[in-house]
N, C-alpha and C positions, 0 to 999 in steps of 0.2 A: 797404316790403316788395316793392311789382309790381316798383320799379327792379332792386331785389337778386334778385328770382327771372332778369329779363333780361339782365340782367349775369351772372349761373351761367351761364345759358345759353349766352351768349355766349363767353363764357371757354372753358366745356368742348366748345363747338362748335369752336374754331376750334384747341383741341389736338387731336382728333380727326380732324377733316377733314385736318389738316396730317398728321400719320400717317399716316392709315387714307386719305383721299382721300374724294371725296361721294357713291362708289357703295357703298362697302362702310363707311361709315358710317351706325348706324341711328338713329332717332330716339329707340330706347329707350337702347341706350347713351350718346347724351351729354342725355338727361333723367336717367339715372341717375350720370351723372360732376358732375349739375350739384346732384345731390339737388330734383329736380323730378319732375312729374307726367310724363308723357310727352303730356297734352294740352297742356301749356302752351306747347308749343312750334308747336302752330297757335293758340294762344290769341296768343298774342304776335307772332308772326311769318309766321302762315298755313300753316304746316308745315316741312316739310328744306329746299326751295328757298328761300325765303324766310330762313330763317334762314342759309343757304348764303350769299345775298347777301348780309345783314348784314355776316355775318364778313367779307366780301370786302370791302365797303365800307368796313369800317371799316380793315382793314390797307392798302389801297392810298390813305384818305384820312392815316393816317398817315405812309404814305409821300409822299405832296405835299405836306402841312405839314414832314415832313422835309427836302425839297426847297427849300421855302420859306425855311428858312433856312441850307441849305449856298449854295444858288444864287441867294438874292434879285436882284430885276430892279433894283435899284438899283446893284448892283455894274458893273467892266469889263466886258464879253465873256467874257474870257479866265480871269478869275475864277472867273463862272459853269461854266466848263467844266469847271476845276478840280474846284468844288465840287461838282458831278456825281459825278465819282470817288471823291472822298474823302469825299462824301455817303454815296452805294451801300455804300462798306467798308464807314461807320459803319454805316451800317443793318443790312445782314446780320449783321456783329460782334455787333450786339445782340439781335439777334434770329435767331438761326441755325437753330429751325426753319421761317420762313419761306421759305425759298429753295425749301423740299420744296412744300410750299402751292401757290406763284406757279406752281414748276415744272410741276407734276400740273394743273392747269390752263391752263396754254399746251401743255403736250403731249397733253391730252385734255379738250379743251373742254367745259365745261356752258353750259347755255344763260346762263351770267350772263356768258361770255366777251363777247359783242358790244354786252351793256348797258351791263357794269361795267369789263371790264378794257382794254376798248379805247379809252374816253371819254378813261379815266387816265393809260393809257399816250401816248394824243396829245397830249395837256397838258403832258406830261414831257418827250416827245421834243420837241415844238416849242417848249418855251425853248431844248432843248438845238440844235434846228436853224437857231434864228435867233441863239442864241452862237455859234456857229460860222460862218455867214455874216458876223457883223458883223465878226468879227473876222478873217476875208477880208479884208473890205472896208477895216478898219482896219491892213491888215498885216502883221497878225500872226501869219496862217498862209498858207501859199502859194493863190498867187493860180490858182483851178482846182478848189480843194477841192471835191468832191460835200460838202452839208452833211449830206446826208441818209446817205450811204457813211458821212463822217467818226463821225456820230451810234452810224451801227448795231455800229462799229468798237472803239469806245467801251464802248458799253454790253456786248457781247459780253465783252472783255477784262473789264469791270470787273465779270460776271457769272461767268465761266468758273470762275475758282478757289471760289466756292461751290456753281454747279452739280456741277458733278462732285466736290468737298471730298476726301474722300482718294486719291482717283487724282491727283489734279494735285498734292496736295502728297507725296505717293511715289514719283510717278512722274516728272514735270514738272520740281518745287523740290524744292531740297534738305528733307527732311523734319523738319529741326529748324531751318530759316527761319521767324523770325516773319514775317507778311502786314503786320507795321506798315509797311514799306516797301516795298508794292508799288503801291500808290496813285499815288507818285511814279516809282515806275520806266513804269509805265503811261503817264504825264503825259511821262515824256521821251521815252518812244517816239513817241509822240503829237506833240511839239511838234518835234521834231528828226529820225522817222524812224531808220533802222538801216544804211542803204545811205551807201557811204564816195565811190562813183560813181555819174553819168547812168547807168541803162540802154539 
């Protein structure tokens, strides 16, 4: 019964906050989205904050386990970098209120930004920064690359078409283009550039 009342919680927390955002979500609303007490949610979690980081921990450790196997360290480099991109789609794909979540918190920080989202975020970037070096170093991408430029370049593109969602697909791409292939068009830009001369 305690698991099932913290799992409501959880659940109806993390629709909420994704919505509403953590200022103007209350803790009587989502003890009553969870059919709970509204103490229970410092019973459990020591109040908003608290259960605020839950929810965060829990969707950015799904997010590294997801990571974990688009981009296992056992694969190429080059692989790895791949499976970043074609990681990320999946993820969002699957979960598409999250990108509001992630957003509304990198655009307006809570104090669980420097605890939570930044640990994660470093863990993530730095497989994807030392994929990218080795594979410098293996040839495979021109020899000069910023890892850290190539990374942010990366994740920008392979963020973009969810951050903004219907402006980029009305305004951007064509509006009745599937995103199944944007993953790789991403990767060729990536791998090959767009420029026919030196500048």
């Amino acid at each position: 019964m305690e698991g099932s009342v913290k799992e409501k919680l959880l659940t109806a927390a993390r629709a909420l906050f994704s919505e509403k955002g953590f200022d103007r979500t209350s803790v009587r609303e989502i003890a009553g989205a969870a059919g709970a007490n509204a103490a229970s949610v410092s019973y459990y979690f020591g109040g908003k904050e608290g259960l605020y980081r839950a929810v965060l921990e829990e969707i950015w450790g799904e997010l590294e386990r997801h990571f974990g196997k688009s981009m296992p360290e056992n694969r190429p480099p080059m692989e790895r970098i791949e499976g970043f991109v074609r990681g990320l789609f999946a993820f969002h794909a699957a979960n598409p209120s999250l990108i509001r979540f992630i957003n509304r918190e990198l655009a307006d920080p809570t104090p669980c930004f420097e605890t939570v989202i930044v640990p994660h975020v470093e863990r993530i970037a730095g497989i994807l920064k030392s994929s990218i070096s080795e594979s410098v170093a293996g040839g495979d991408l021109r020899e000069g690359t910023d890892p850290a430029v190539a990374a942010l370049l990366l994740a920008s593109m392979s963020n973009y078409v969810f951050l903004v969602g219907p402006v980029a697909r009305r305004v951007i791409l064509d509006p009745e283009r599937s995103l199944e292939g944007l993953p790789e068009a991403i990767l060729t830009v990536f791998r090959k550039g767009v420029a026919c001369r030196e500048a």
